[in-house]
VEXDREN-2710 file (C-alpha; in Angstrom, 1 decimal):
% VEXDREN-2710
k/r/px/py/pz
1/UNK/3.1/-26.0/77.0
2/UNK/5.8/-23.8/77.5
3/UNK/6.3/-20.0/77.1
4/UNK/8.5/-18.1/73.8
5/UNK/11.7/-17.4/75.3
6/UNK/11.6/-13.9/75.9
7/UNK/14.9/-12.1/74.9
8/UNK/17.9/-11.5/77.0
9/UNK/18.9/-8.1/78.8
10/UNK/21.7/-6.9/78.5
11/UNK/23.4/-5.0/80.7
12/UNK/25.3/-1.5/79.4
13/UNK/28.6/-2.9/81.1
14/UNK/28.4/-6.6/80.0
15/UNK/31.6/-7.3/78.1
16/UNK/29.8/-9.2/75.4
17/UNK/28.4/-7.4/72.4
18/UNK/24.2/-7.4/71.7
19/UNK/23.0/-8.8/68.9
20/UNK/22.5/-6.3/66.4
21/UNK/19.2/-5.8/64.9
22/UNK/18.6/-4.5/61.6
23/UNK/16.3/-1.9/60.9
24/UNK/13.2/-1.9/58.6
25/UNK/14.0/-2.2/55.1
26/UNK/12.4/0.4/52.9
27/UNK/11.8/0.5/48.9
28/UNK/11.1/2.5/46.5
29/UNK/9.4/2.0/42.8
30/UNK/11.8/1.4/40.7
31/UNK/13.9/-0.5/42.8
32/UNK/15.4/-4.0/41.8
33/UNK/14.8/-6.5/44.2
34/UNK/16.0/-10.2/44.8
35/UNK/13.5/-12.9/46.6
36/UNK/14.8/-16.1/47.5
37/UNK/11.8/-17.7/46.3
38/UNK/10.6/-15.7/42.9
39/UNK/14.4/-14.6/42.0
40/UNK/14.6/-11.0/40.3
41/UNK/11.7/-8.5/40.1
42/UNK/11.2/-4.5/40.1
43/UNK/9.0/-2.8/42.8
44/UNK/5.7/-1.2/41.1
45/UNK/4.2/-0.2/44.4
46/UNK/4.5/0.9/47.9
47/UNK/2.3/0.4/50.7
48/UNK/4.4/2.3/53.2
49/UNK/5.1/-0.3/56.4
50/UNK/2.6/-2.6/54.8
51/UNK/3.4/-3.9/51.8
52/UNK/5.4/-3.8/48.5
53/UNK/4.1/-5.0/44.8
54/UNK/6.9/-6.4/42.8
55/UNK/6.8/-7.5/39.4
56/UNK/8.8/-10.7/38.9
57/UNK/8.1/-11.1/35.2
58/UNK/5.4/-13.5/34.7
59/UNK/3.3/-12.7/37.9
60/UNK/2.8/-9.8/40.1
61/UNK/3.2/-10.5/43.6
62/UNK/2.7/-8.7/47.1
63/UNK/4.8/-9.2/49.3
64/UNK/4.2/-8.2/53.0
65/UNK/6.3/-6.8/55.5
66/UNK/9.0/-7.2/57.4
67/UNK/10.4/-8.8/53.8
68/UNK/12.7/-11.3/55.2
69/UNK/13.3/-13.3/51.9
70/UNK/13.8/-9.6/49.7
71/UNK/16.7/-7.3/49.3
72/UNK/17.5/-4.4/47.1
73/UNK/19.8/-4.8/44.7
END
């Protein structure tokens, strides 16, 4: 079996630019979402760093973090 690649260091000088890593997304009720799966929905709940309740219309749904498929409209 082999190992997870671990990631790359960079050093301060290198001429090449690190990848740039997004911070965590954060929502508030109200907010209008997108999912690439269940399409448009509001947020109805917030489980702060856990866990967000959406309503997509004809379910509820809980989606957990680090909400790769969701973004706030």
């Amino acid at each position: 079996m082999t190992k997870p690649a671990a990631p790359k260091r960079r050093l301060p000088t290198s001429p090449f630019k690190a990848p740039v890593i997004p911070g965590p997304k954060h929502f508030a009720v109200g907010d209008q979402v997108t999912h690439d799966m269940y399409g448009l929905g509001r947020v109805m709940g917030v489980e702060e760093g856990i866990a967000v309740l959406v309503d997509f219309g004809p379910a509820q749904m809980r989606i957990l973090s680090p909400y790769a498929k969701m973004t706030k409209l």
